[in-house]
Structures are given as structure tokens and as C-alpha cells.
N, C-alpha and C positions, 0 to 999 in steps of 0.2 A: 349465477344460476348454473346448475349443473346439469347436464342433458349426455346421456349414453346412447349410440346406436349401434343395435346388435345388429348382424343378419346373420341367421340362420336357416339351413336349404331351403336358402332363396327366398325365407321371408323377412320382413321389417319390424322390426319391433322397438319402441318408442320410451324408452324407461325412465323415469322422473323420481326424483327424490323420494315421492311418496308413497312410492309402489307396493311395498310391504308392506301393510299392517293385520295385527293380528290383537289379543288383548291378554293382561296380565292382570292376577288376581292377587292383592297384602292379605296379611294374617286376620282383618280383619273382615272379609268378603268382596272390599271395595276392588271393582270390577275397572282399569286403566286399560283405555286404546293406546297403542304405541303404531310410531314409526319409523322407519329406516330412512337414516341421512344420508348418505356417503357410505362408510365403514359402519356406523352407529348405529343404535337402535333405540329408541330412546320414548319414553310414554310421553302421552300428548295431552297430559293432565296432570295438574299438583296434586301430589301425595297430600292423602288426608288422613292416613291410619292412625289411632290409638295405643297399639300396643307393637312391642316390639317383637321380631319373631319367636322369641323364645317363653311369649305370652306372657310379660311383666307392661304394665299401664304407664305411658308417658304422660306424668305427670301436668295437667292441663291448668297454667299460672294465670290467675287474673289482675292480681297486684301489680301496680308497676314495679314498685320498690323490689318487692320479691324479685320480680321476674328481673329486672336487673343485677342482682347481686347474685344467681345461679351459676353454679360451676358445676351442676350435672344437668343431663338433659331434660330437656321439656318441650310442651306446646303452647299454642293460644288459636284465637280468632281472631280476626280483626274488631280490634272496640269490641271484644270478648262477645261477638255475635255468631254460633255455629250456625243459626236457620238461616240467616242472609248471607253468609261466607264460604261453610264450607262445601258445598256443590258446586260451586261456579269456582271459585280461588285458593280450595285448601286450607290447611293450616299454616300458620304459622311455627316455625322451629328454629330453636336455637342451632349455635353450631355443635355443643356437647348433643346433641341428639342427632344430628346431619355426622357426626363421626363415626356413631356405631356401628359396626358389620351387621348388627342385628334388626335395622332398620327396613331395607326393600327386599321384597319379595325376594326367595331364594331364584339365584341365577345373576343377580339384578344388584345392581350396587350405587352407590354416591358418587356421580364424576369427580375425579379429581380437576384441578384448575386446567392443566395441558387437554385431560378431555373434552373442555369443553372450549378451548382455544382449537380442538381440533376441528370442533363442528361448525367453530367462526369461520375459521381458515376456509373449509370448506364453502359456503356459502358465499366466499368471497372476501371475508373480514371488514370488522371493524363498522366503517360509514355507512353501510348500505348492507351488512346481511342480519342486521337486527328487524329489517323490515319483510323481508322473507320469513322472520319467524313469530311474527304478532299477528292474532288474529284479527281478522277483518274489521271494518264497521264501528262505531263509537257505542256498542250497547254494552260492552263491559269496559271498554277502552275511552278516557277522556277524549275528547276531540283536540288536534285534527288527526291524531292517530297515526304521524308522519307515513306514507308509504308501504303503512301497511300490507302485504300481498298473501302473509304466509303460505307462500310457496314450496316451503320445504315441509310443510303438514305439523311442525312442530304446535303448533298454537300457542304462542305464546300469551298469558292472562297476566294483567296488572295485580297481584295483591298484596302491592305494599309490603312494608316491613313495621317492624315493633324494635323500639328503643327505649324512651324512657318512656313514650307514648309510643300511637301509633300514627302512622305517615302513609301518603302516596299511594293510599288504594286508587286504581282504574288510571293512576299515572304511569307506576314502576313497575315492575316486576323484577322480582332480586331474590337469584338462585344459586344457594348454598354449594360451594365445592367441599373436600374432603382435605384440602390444603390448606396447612397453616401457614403464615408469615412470622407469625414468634407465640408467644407463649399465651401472649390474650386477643391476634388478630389473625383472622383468617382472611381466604378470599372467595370472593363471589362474582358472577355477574349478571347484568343488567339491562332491561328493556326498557324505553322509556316510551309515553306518548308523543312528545315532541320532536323527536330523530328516528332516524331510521337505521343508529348504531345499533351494537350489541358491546357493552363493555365491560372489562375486568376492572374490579374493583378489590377493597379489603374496609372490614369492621371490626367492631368489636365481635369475639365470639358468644357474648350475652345480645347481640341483637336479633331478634324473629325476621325468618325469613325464608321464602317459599321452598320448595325440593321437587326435583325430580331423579328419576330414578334412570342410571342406562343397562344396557344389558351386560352382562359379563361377556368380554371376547378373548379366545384364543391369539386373535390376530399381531401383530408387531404395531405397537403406534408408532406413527410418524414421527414422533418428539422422543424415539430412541434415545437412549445410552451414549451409543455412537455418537451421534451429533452435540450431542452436549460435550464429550469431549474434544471436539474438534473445534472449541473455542472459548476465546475468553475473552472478559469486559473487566478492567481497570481501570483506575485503581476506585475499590469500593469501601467504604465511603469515597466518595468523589467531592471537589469542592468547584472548579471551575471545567476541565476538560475530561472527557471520558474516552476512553481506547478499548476498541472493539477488534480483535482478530481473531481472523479463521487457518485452518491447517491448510486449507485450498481454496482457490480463488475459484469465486460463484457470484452471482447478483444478489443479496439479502436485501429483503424490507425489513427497515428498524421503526417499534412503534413504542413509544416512551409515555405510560401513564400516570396519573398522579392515582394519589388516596382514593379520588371522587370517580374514578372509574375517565377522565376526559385526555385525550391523547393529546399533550403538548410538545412533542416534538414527531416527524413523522419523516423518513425520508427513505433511498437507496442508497445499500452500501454495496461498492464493486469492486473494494481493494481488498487485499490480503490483510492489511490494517490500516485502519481508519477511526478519525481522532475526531470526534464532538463536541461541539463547544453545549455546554448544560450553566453557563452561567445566570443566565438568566429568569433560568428553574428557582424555586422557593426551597429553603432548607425542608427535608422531609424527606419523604418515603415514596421511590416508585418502583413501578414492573417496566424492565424492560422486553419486549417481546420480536424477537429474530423469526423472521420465518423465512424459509426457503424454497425449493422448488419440491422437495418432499418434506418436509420436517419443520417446527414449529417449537421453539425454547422462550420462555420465560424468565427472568430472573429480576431477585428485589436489587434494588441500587438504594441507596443512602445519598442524599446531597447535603453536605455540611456548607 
């Protein structure tokens, strides 16, 4: 949890996570509370607009068959239900619709995957700051709703996703970034009822899945440029050992995910280079994620 104290002449003042909010309005009237994380600013409700901003109709697929085989954008409901869904959990949207510029209110755009690694980081990462971000109480959320607190004002709401059917309503929640992995998977991440993570994951980009929207910032992220060049992870594809170095020697936490969003390897690294044993990993696909005392890098790895 994050807690600022200011003083100023001479007084106290107590500032929390959720101190800002204000509201923002999509193309199509629908009125979103937001709030301020850390650096961020971020609505505290799933996008459920219609149309894109340039007033063209997102396509709303009921088929499964359709709705799996799209390679431009679209919507849905859950179990194609808008009067039980979309007030409380939004729509459903593929990733061709979570990529357009044209999608969130002007100002306002699709985080990418690092942005919203940044708002993990913040909250403390990974095991414990998905619980800070799910709303309370089991009335939209399965029970036992691990930990619930949302303390950072985020709210986060279970509404499932859509694949060949649909899955995990009042389980998951699973939020679109603006980042690809390759040419048919993107990445997301994830609230579940039973933990109190928050995790990155990747799908197909034909699966429905929830959106929010952050604000535009002038600001520098923390997952700079810089940093990224100031290190490297080899050799990738990787078969048994993996080699992590930095241009200067710091503490990193190294957090190694699979496909399914679950962190199976987790440690500190405090050498200039430092060599991982990943044999025991399953051939496939993961994120590695480096974070440091300001900055925050991702990268896919390959295990053959």
C-alpha cells in the first residue's frame, strides 16, 4: 500500500491512492468514475461504448463460430446478455477493437502491458496487489473473494471472457493491453476470485475481454528506454539455463510467468550476471518480468 505525507505550513495532510477522482465521458454518453494510482489515472469501470470515436458501430457478434474466426474488431455480452451485463461488467472486446486509437474517450487510451505492470509494481506486485484492486463483498464477485480490500479505488469487477464460449463471469476479470506477443496473441491481465494476485497473461487475440481505459500522460514511465537497454536475458529461446545481466549492479526481482498468467519461478537477482536454471519449466511461452527500484521490464522468453 502506498501512503504520502505532505506537510505543508504546518499542516498534515494524509494522501491515499484514491484521492483524485473526477469522471469521464465515451462517444457514446456513457458517464466512467476514474482514479488516480500512483502516476496513473485510470477509470473505475468497464468500458461499455458502441461506437468508435470517429462514430463508426462496433460490430456486436453473437455467433461463436463468427466471433472466433474475426480479425477485425468487435463486441459481445456475456451469454449475449446486455440488461444483466453491461451496467455492472461491460462489454466484452476482442483484442482488434482494444487496438484502435479510436476506441477511449479522447485524452484517454488502451494501457499497454508495461502500463499496467506499472500499476502492479505499484501496489506492491504480483501476490497481494490484485487484492487491493477487487471490489469488495461477494455480490458481483464469487466467494471467497480472496482479500479483497480495493484500496487503491480501482474496482476491479469479474466479467469473464469469451472464447469459443463464454467462461468466469464473477470468477476473473481479464483486461485487455494494447500489446502484442506475435501476430495472433496478445497480452492481458487478470483478477481472479480465489487470490489475491494480479497477473499477466497472453491469448488469442479472437478472445472477449474486459477494457479499461487510462489517461494520457506526459510523464516518463518507469519502464524507460534506458533501462531496457541496460540489460539483457539469454540466450532466447532458452532450453535449460537462462543468463540475465545488467550494465550496473542493483537488487532486481525476477518474476517468470507462464501462458496462464501463474508465476513459476520467482526470486532476487544481486549480480551483474546471474544464470537460471528454467529446466524444469515446460517447453512454451513466457514473460519474464525484471523490476527494479524505479523501472519495470517485461520480456517473452521461449523454452525449447
Amino acid at each position: 500500500m502506498k501512503h504520502t505525507l505532505l506537510l505543508l505550513t504546518g499542516l498534515v495532510f494524509l494522501t491515499l491512492n484514491n484521492q483524485a477522482q473526477t469522471t469521464v465521458t465515451d462517444y457514446d454518453g456513457n458517464v466512467y468514475n476514474t482514479v488516480t494510482i500512483g502516476t496513473q489515472t485510470w477509470m473505475k469501470e468497464n468500458l461499455k461504448v458502441t461506437h468508435y470515436r470517429n462514430g463508426n458501430s462496433i460490430p456486436n457478434i453473437t455467433n461463436n463460430s463468427t466471433w472466433s474466426n474475426l480479425t477485425t474488431g468487435a463486441k459481445c455480452y456475456y451469454n449475449n446478455d446486455s440488461i444483466t451485463n453491461d451496467s455492472i461488467y461491460g462489454a466484452l472486446y476482442n483484442w482488434f477493437t482494444a487496438n484502435d486509437s479510436n476506441l477511449c474517450p479522447v485524452g484517454w487510451h488502451i494501457p499497454t502491458y508495461d502500463e499496467w505492470t506499472t500499476l502492479d509494481t505499484y501496489l506492491g506486485g504480483g501476490i497481494s496487489s490484485g487484492g487491493e484492486m477487487k471490489e469488495t463483498d461477494t455480490i458481483h464477485w464469487m466467494s471467497p473473494n480472496t482479500d479483497a480490500t480495493n484500496y487503491s479505488g480501482f474496482t476491479g469487477l469479474p466479467g469473464g471472457y469469451r472464447g469459443g464460449s463464454f467462461f468466469e463471469k464473477k470468477k476473473g476479470g481479464y483486461w485487455w493491453s494494447c500489446t502484442e506477443l506475435d501476430a495472433s496473441v496478445a497480452f492481458y491481465y487478470l483478477l481472479r476470485y480465489d487470490n489475491a494476485g494480479f497477473s499477466p497473461a497472453n491469448n488469442l487475440k479472437t478472445v472477449g475481454g474486459s477494457i479499461r481505459c487510462v489517461k494520457d500522460s506526459t510523464s516518463v514511465q518507469i519502464n524507460d528506454i534506458n533501462h531496457r537497454n541496460k540489460l539483457q536475458i539469454y540466450p532466447n529461446p532458452a532450453i535449460d539455463k537462462l543468463t540475465i545481466s545488467f550494465a550496473e549492479n542493483q537488487s532486481i526481482k525476477m518474476q517468470v510467468y507462464n501462458i496462464n498468467g501463474k508465476c513459476v519461478i520467482q526470486r532476487e537477482l544481486t549480480n551483474w550476471t546471474n544464470e537460471i536454471d528454467i529446466g524444469s519449466l515446460s517447453k512454451g511461452v513466457y514473460v519474464v518480468r525484471l523490476i527494479g527500484a524505479e523501472w519495470t521490464v517485461a520480456r517473452k522468453l521461449t523454452k525449447e
